[in-house]
N, C-alpha and C positions, 0 to 999 in steps of 0.2 A: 504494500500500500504506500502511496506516495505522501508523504505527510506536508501539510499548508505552513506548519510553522516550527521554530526550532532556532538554537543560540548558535548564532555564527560563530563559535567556537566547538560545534558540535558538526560541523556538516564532513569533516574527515572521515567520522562514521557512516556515511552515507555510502551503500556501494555504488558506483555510475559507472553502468555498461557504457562501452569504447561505441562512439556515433549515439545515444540516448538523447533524446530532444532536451534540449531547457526546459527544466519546469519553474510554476512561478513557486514563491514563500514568502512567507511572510520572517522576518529574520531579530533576535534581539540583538543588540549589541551592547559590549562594555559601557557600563556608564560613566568608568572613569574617564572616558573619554570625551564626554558629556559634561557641559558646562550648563546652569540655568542659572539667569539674571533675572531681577525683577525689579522693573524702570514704571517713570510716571509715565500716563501713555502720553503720547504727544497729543499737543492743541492741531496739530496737520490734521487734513484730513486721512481717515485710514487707508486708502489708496497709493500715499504716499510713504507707509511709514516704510515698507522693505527698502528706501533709500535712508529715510533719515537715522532711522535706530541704527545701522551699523557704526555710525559717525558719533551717536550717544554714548554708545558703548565704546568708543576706542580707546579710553583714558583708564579701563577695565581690563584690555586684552592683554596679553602680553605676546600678541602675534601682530603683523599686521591688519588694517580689518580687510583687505582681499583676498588675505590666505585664507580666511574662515567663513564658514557657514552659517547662516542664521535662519531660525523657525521660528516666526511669532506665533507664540498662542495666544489662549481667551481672555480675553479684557475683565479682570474682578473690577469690585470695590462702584461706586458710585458718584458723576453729576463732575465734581471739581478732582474727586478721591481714585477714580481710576485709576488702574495700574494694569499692567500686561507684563506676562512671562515670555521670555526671548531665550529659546533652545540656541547655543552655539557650539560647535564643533569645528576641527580644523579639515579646510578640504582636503588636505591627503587623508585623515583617517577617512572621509566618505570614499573617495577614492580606491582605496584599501581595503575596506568593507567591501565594495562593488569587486573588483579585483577575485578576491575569495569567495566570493557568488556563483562569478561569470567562470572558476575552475571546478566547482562542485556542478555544474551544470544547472545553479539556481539562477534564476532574474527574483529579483527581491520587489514584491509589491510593496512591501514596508519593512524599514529600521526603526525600531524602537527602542530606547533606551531600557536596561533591563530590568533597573528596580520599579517597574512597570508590572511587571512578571510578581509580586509581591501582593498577598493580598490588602486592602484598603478597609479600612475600617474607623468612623467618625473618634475620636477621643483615644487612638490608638495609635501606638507606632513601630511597624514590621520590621524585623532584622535578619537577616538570613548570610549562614555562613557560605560563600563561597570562595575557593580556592585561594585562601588567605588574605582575604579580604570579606568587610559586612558591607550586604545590599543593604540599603534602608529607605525605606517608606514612611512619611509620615505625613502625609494627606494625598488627595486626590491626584492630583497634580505636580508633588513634590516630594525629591528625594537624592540620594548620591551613594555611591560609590567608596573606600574608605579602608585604608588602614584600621586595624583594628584600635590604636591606641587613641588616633583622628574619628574612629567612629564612636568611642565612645566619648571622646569630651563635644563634640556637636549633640548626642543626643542628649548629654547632663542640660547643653544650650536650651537646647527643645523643649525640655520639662521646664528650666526654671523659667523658662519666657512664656508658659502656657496661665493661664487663671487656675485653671483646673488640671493638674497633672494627669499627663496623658497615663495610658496602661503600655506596657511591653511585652510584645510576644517574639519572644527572641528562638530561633531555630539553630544549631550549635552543634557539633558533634560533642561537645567536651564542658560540661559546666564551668571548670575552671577555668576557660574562656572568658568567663560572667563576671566584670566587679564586682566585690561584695556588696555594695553598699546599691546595687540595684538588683545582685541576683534575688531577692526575699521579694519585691514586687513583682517580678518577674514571673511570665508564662513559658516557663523552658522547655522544649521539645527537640528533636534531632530530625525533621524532615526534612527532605531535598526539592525541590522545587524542579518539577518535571516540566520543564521548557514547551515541550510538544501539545499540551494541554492546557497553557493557561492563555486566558485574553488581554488581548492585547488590545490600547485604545488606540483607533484611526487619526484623534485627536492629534497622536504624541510621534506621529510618522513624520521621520526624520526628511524623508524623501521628497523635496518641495523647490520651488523655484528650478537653476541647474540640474540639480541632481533629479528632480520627478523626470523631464522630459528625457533625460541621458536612459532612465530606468524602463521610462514609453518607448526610448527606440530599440532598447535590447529586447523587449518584449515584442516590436514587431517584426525583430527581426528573426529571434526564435519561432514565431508564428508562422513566418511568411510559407515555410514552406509547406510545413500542415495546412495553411487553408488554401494554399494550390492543389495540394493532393486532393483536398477533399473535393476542391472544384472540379479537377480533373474524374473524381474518381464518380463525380454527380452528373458529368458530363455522358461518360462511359453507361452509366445505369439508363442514363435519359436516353439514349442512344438504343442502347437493346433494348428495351422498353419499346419503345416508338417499332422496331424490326418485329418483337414479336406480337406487336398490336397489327401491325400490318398483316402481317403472315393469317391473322385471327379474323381478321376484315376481310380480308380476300378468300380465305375458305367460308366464310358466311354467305359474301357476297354470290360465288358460284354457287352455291348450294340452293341459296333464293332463285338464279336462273334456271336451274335443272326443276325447281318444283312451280317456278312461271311456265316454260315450255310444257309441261307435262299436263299442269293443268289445261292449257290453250288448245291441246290434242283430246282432253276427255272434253273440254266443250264443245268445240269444233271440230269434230270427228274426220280424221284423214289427214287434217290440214297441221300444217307443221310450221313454226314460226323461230327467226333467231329472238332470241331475250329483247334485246334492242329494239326490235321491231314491231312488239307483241302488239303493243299497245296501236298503234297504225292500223295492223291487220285486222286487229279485233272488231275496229272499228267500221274497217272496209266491209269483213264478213257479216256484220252485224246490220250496215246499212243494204246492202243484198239480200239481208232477208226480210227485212222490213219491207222491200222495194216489193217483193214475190207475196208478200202475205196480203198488198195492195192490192195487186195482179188476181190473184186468188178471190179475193172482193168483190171485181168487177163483177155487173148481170151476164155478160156473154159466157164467161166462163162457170159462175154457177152454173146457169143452163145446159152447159156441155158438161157440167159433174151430175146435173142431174139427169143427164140421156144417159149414162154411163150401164145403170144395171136394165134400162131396156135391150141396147143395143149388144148388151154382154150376153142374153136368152134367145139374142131373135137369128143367130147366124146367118146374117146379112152381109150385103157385100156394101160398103161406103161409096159411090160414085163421085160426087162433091161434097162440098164445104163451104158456106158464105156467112162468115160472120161481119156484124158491123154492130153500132151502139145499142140499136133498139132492135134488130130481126140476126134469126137465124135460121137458114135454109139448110136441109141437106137431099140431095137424092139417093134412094137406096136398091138395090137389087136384092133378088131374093129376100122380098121381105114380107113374106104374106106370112109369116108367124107375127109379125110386129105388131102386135093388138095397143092401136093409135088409138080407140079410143078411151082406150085406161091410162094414155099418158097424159101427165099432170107436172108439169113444172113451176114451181112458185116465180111468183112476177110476169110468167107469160102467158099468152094465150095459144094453144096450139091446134093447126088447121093440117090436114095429111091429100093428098090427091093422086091418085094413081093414070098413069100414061106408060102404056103396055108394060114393059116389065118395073118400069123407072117406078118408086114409090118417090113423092117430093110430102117431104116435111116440113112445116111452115109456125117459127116459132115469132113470134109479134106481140114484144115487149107492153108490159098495161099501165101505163101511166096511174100512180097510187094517188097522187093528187087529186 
C-alpha cells in the first residue's frame, strides 16, 4: 500500500522499484529547521504583505532575507491588536527537502513542520522525545524543536507566562529525562508518534509562493505521462469499441434485409425484390393490383363473369365478341343446349336470336337511375 504521508527522514524505508512513477505525500519535516515569528500585522493592505514582512523581519534573520522563505499565517488578536504568525525557513533547506523527495520517488503535496504531528490540546503542553531532541506543542499553532536542556527552560517560560498553569504530557523513553521539579505534574508515558497516521494541518504547509509552483511542476510532470497513457489507452478502447459496434450493426443490419426480402416473396408470391428496392416495388405491385381490382369492377366484365357458368354447361363454340360500355354481343355455334331464357345477368337486360346455326346474344346495359 502506498502511504499519503510520512517524516522525511523516514522515506529511506520506502522500497522504490527501478522506473516506479512518483507518487505524491504529504511529508513532515524537522522543525529545527523551522523558525516562527510573531509580528504586528501590517496597516498595508494584505495583498501586499508577502513583500513587506520579509523586510520586517530582517533585523531578526541572521541570513539574508533572499536566502529565506516565508509563510504567512492566520491573522489572531483584534481591530488595532492584530498580529500574524510568519513561518521562515532557509531556501536551501526547502530545496533539500524537495531534493530527498524527488530521490524517494515522492512529489510532496505538503511540508509541514513536525511538532505539528503532536497532539493539541487547550491548557496543555505536548513533549515528545525524539532522536535526542523534545518536539513540543503548546497551542494550536505553536511550537519548536529543542535540545533537551533548551526544551526545558522554554517550557519553565511557558508555565510561568501562563494565568493558569498549563498541564504536561510528556512522552520519554527514560523518566530521568524529566526534571524533578516538573516530573510530579507531569503525564509520563513512552509513546512514539507514528508519522504515517497523524494529521496534519493544510494550514501549516510549508509549500507556498516559489516552492508551491516548483512542487505543481514536478507533479505534472510525474503525471504527464500517466495521463497520456491513459489517453492513449481511452483512445485504443474507443476505437475497438466503435469496430465491434460496427461489426454488431452490420450483422443486424443484413439480417433485417434477409427477413425484408422474405417477407416481400410471402406477400407477393413469385416476385423477388433487392432490400433497397422493396419498398419501390411494393409499391408498383401494389398499384397493379388496385388498377385490376378497378378493371374487375367495371359492368362489361361482371357481365362476362356472369356468362361464365352458362357458357361453361352449354358446349358451344364462341364465334364473336363485342364489348363496349353499355352492350354486349356474342354469337355462338352449337348452342341449342344454351337455355337463354334462364339467363339473368345483374344490371343487364338480355335478348338471344337465332340465324341458322349463329345463336347472337344481346346483353343491353339498364340504366338504374
Amino acid at each position: 500500500m502506498t502511504l499519503s504521508v510520512d517524516h522525511i527522514h523516514h522515506l529511506d524505508r520506502h522500497l522504490v522499484s527501478e522506473g516506479e512513477d512518483h507518487r505524491s505525500m504529504a511529508l513532515w519535516v524537522p522543525s529545527e529547521r523551522v523558525a516562527v515569528h510573531r509580528i504586528d500585522a501590517p496597516t498595508a493592505p494584505q495583498r501586499k504583505w508577502s513583500e513587506l514582512i520579509p523586510w520586517i523581519l530582517e533585523d531578526r534573520l541572521l541570513q539574508p532575507v533572499e536566502d529565506m522563505h516565508f509563510v504567512i499565517g492566520a491573522v489572531t488578536g483584534e481591530d488595532d491588536q492584530k498580529q500574524v504568525d510568519v513561518t521562515v525557513i532557509s531556501k536551501q533547506d526547502m530545496l533539500e527537502w524537495l531534493r530527498i523527495a524527488d530521490n524517494a520517488s515522492v512529489i510532496p503535496s505538503a511540508l509541514v513542520p513536525d511538532y505539528f504531528a503532536l497532539p493539541y490540546e487547550e491548557g496543555r503542553i505536548s513533549m515528545v522525545w525524539r532522536e535526542g531532541a523534545f518536539l513540543v506543542r503548546d497551542a494550536a499553532g505553536s511550537g519548536f524543536s529543542a535540545s533537551p536542556a533548551l526544551a526545558w527552560s522554554l517550557v519553565r517560560r511557558l508555565i510561568d507566562a501562563a494565568d493558569i498553569a498549563p498541564r504536561l504530557s510528556i512522552s520519554v523513553p527514560d523518566e530521568t529525562l524529566v526534571p524533578e521539579d516538573l516530573l510530579e505534574e507531569a503525564d509520563i508515558n513512552a509513546a512514539d508518534i507514528d508519522w504515517q497516521f497523524c494529521e496534519y494541518p493544510l494550514s501549516a504547509n510549508l509549500l507556498s509562493g516559489e516552492f508551491a509552483s516548483t512542487a505543481t511542476r514536478q507533479a505534472s510532470s510525474g503525471s504527464w505521462l500517466s495521463t497520456a497513457a491513459l489517453f492513449i489507452l481511452a483512445l485504443v478502447l474507443g476505437f475497438g469499441y466503435l469496430q465491434v459496434s460496427n461489426a454488431q450493426l452490420e450483422e443486424t443490419v443484413a439480417d433485417l434485409e434477409r427477413q425484408v426480402s422474405s417477407g416481400f416473396g410471402n406477400v407477393f408470391s413469385g416476385k423477388k425484390a433487392q432490400p433497397e428496392k422493396v419498398r419501390v416495388s411494393g409499391e408498383l405491385l401494389l398499384a397493379n393490383l388496385f388498377k385490376q381490382r378497378e378493371s374487375l369492377e367495371a359492368p362489361g366484365i361482371r357481365a362476362l363473369v356472369g356468362l361464365e357458368k352458362f357458357m361453361t354447361a352449354c358446349n358451344c363454340d364462341l364465334e364473336s365478341l363485342s364489348v363496349n360500355d353499355t352492350e354486349i354481343q356474342l354469337e355462338l355455334k352449337n348452342a341449342s343446349k344454351l337455355k337463354v331464357a334462364t339467363l339473368k345477368v345483374p344490371g343487364f337486360k338480355v335478348s338471344s336470336k337465332k340465324v341458322g346455326e349463329i345463336t347472337s346474344i344481346n346483353l343491353l346495359g339498364v340504366d338504374k337511375s
